[in-house]
Backbone as numpy.savetxt, mean C-alpha at the origin, in Angstrom:
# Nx Ny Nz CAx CAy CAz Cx Cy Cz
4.21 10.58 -8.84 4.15 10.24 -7.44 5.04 11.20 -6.67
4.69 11.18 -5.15 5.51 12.04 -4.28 6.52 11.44 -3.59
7.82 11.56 -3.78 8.59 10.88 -3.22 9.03 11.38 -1.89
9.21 10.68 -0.57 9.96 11.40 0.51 11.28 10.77 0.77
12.42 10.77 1.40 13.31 9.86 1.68 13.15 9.09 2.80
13.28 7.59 3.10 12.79 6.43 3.39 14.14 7.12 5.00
12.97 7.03 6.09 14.12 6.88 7.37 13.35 5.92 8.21
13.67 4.53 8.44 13.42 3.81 8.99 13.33 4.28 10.35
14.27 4.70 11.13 13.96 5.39 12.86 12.43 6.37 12.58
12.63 7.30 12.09 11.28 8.38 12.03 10.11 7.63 11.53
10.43 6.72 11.27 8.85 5.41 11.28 8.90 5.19 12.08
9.62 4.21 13.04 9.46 3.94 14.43 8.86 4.44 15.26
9.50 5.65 14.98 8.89 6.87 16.49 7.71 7.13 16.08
7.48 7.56 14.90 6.01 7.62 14.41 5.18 6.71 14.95
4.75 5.45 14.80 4.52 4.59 15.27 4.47 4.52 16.63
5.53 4.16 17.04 5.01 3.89 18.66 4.40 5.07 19.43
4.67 6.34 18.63 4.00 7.47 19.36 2.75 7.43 19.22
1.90 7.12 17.89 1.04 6.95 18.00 -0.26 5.93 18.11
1.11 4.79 18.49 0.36 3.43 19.14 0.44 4.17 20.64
0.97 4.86 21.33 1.16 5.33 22.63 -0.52 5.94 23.17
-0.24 7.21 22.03 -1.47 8.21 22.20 -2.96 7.54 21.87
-2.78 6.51 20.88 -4.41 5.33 20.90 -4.78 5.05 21.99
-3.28 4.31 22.90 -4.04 3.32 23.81 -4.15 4.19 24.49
-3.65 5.62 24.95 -3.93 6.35 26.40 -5.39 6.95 25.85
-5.60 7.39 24.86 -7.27 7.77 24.30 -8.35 6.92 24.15
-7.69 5.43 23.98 -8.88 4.26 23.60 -9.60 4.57 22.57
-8.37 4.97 21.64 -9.27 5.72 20.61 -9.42 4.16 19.42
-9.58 3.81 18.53 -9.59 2.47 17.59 -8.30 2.59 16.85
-7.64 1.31 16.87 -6.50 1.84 16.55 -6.53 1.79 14.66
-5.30 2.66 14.46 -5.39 2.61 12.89 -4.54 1.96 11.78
-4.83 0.88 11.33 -3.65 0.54 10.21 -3.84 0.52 8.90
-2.10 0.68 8.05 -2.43 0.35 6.81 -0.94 -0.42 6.68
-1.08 -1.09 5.27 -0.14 -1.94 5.03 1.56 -1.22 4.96
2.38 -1.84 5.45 3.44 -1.59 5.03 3.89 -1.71 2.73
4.25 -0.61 2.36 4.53 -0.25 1.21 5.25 0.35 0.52
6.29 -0.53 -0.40 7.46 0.21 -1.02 7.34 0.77 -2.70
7.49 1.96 -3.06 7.17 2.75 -4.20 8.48 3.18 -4.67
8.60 2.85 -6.33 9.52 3.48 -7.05 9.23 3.77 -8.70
10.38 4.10 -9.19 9.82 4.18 -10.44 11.29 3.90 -11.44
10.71 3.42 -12.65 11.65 2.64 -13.32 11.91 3.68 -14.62
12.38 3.71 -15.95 12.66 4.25 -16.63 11.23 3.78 -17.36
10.20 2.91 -17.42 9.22 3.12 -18.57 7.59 3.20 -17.72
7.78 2.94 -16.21 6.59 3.05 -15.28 6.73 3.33 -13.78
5.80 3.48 -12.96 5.68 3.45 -11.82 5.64 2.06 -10.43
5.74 1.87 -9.86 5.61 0.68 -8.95 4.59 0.95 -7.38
3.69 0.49 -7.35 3.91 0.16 -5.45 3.39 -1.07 -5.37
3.87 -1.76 -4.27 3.81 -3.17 -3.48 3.50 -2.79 -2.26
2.47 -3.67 -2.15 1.81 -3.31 -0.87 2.10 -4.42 0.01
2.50 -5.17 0.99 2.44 -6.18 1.67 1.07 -6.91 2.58
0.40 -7.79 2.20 -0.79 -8.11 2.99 -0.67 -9.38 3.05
0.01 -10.17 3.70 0.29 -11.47 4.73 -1.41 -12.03 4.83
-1.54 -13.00 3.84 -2.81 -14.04 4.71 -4.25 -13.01 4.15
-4.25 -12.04 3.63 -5.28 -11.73 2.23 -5.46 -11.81 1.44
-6.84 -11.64 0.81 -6.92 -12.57 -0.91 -7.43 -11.36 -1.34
-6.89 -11.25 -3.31 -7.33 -10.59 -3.85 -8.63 -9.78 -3.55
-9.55 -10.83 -3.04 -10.94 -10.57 -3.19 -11.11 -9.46 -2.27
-10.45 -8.92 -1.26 -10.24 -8.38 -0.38 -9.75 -7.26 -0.45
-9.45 -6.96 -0.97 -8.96 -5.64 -1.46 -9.35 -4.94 -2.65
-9.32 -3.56 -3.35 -10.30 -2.94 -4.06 -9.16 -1.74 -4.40
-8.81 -1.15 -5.39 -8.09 -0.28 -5.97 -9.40 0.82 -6.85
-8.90 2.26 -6.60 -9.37 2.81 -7.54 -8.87 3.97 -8.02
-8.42 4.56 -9.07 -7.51 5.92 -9.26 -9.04 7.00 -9.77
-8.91 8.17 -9.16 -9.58 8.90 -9.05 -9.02 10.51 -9.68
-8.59 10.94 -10.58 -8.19 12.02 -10.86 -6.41 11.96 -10.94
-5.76 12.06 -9.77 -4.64 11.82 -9.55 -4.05 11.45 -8.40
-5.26 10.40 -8.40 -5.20 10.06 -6.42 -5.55 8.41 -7.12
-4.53 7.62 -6.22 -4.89 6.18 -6.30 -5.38 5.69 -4.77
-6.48 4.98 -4.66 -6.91 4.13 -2.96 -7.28 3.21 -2.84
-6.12 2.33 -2.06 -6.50 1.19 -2.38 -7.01 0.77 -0.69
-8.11 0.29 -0.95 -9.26 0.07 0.18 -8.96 -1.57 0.71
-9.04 -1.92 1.86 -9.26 -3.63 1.84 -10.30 -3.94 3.46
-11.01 -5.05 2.80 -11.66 -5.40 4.24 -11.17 -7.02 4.58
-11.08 -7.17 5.81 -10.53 -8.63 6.20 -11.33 -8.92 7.33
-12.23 -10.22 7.40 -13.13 -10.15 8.55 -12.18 -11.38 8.97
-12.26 -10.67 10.61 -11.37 -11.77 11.60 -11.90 -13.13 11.35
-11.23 -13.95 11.89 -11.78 -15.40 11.74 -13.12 -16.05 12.78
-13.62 -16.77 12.33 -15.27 -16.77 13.70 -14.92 -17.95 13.69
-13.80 -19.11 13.44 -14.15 -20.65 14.12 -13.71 -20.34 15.57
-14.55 -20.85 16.56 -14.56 -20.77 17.71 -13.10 -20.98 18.17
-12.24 -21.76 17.88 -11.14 -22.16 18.15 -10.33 -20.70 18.03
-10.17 -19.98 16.90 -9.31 -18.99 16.18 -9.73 -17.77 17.70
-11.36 -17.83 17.65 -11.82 -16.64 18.01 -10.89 -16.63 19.86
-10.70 -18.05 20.75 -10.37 -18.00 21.95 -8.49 -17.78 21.89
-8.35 -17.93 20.80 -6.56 -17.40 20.90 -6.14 -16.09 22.00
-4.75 -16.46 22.54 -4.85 -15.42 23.38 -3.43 -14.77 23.10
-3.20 -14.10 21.76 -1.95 -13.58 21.23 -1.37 -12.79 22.46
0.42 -13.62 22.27 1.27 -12.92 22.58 2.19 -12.08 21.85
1.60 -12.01 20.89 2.30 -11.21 19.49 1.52 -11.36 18.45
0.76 -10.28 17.92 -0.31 -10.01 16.61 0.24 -9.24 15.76
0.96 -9.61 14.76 1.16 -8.49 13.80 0.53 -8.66 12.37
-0.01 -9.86 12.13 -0.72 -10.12 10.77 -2.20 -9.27 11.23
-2.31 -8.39 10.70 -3.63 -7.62 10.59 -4.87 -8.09 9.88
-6.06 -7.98 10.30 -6.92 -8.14 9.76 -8.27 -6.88 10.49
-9.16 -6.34 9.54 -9.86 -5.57 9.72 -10.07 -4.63 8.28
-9.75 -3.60 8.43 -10.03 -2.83 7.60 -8.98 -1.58 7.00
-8.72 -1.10 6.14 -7.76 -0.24 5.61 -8.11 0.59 4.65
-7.49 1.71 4.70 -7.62 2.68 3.47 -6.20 3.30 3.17
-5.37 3.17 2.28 -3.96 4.24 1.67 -4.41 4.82 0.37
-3.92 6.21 0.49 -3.48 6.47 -1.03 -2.47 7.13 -1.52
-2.65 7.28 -2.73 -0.90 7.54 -3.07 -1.20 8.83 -4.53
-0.79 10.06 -4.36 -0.73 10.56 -5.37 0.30 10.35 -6.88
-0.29 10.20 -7.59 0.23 9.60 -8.66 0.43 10.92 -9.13
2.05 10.59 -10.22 2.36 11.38 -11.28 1.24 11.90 -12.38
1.19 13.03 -13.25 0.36 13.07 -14.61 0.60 12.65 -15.74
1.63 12.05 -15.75 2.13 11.32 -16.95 2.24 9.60 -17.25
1.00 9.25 -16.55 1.29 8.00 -16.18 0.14 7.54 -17.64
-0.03 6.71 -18.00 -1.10 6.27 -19.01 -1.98 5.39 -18.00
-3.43 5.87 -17.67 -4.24 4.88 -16.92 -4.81 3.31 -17.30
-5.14 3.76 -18.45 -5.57 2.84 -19.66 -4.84 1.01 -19.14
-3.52 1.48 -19.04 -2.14 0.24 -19.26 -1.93 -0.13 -17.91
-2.35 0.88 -16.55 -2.42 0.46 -15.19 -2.67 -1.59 -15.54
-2.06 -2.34 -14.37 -1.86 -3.69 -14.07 -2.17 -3.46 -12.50
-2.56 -4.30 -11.95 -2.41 -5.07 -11.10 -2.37 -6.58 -10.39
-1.18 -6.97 -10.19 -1.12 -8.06 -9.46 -1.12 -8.95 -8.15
-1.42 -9.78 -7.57 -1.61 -10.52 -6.16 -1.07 -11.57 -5.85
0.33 -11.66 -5.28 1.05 -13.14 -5.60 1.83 -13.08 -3.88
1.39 -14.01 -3.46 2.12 -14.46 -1.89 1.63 -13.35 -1.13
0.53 -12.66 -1.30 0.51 -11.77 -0.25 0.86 -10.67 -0.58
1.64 -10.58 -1.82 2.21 -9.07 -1.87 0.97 -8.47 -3.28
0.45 -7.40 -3.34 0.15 -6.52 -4.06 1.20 -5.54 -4.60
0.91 -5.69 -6.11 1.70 -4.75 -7.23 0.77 -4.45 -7.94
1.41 -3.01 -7.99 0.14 -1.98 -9.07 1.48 -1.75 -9.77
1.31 -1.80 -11.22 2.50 -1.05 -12.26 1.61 -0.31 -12.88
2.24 1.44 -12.92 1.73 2.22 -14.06 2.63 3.01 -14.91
2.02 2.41 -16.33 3.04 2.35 -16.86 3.34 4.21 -17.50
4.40 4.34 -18.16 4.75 6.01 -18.15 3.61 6.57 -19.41
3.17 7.61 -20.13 3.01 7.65 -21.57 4.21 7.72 -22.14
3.43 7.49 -23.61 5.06 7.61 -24.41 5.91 8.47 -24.14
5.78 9.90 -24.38 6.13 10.84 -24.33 6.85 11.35 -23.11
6.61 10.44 -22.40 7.36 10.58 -20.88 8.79 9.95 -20.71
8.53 8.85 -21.10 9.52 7.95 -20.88 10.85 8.74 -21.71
12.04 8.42 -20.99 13.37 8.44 -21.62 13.35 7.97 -23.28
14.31 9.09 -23.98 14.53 8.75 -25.83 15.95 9.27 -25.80
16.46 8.38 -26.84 18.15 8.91 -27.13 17.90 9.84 -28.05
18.23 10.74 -28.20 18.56 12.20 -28.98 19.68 11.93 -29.84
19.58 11.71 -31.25 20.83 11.80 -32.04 21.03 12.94 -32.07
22.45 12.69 -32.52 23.57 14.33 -32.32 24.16 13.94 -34.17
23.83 14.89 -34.72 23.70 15.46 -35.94 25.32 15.68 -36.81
């Protein structure tokens, strides 16, 4: 995987700049889930956050050395839901696409994924040969 260092402000600005430049274009706006990635001494991690989606809804696929994980969420149609008149929307629903370049040393085979409260976890795990070994000294 590609790591960058995490600056919470340079998200911000990111963001509102280009929530700025949507609405002055009326262009559709674009989201994807908020997502934290690391890696452990025997695999990889990302958690994806999706508040109020079900498994069924989402779709993973690793492609060479590219992982994308796709999701569709159709708004709600009970008449009641549909006349809401939000003063604050941040649970998303619609449509998404992220991906994430993955390391080459990952074993695909042993890839997991899990769906618990909303949060999505993909673990991949290292190959052998990757992972950390103690070296005796002779």
């Amino acid at each position: 995987m590609t790591y960058a260092a995490y600056a919470p402000m340079n998200a911000q600005i990111d963001q509102l700049l280009t929530d700025a430049v949507q609405k002055l274009s009326g262009a559709v706006s674009t989201w994807v889930p908020a997502c934290n990635a690391w890696e452990e001494s025997d695999k990889f991690c990302i958690e994806m956050a999706l508040p109020g989606w079900g498994s069924d809804e989402v779709s993973l696929q690793v492609e060479m050395d590219t992982l994308t994980v796709t999701g569709k969420k159709e708004p709600p149609t009970d008449s009641v839901k549909t006349q809401r008149v939000f003063s604050l929307r941040e649970v998303e629903t619609g449509t998404f696409v992220r991906s994430f370049r993955l390391a080459s040393n990952i074993d695909h085979d042993q890839t997991k994924a899990s769906f618990t409260n909303g949060i999505l976890l993909i673990q991949f795990p290292k190959c052998e040969n990757a992972k950390p070994r103690q070296i005796p000294i002779e």
